[in-house]
N, C-alpha and C positions, 0 to 999 in steps of 0.2 A: 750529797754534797752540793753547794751553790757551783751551777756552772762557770759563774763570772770567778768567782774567787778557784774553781780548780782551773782553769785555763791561767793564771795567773803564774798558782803554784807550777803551771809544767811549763811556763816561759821562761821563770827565774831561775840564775841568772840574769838572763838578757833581761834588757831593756823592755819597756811596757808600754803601752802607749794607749792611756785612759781616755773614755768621753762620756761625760757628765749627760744628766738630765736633761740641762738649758743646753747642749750642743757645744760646749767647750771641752777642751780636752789638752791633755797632759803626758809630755814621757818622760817616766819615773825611772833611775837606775833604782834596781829591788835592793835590797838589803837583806830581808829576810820576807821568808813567807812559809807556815807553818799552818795545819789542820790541829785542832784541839777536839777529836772525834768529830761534828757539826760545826763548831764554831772554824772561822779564818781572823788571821792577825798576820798584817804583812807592813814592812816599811820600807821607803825609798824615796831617793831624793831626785827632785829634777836640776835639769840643766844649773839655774843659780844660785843651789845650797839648800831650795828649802826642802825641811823633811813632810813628809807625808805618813799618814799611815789609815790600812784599810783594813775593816772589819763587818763581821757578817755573824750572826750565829747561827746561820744554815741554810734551808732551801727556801724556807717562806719569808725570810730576811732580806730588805735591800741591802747593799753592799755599798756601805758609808765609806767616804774618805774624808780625814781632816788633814790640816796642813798647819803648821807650825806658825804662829808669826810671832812678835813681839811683844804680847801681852798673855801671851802661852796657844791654847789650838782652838782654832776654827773651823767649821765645816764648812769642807770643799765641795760636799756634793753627792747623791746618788749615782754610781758608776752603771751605763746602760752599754757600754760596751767594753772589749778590751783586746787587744791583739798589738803584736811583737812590733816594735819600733825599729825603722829601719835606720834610723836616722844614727 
């Protein structure tokens, strides 16, 4: 299993708190987060509505985020870290 994506699945519920590749970072309320054998599929919205959603198909896979805007999804980014938002 990707470590990024099962520390994820054992926060959710709670809140997440993403950081990206370029050192940005995000906290997500989860939505869902689900194992498909190797693959991860998870969504959650932050603080002002938008949805997110992250995906991985296993352990030799970065762990992609896209995020929702107005012309449909964009990618937000290679996730390099993840731990519980306290906020």
């Amino acid at each position: 299993m990707h470590t990024l994506a099962k520390r994820i699945h054992n926060i959710t519920p709670r809140n997440v708190r993403l950081t990206f590749e370029n050192g940005s970072t995000v906290v997500l309320e989860m939505h869902s987060a689900e194992f498909f054998q190797e693959a991860f599929q998870a969504e959650g919205t932050n603080s002002d509505g938008t949805a997110y959603r992250l995906v991985t198909d296993g352990d030799d896979d970065p762990l992609v985020a896209g995020k929702e805007t107005g012309d449909g999804w964009a990618t937000a980014g290679t996730v390099d870290e993840v731990e519980p938002a306290d906020d």
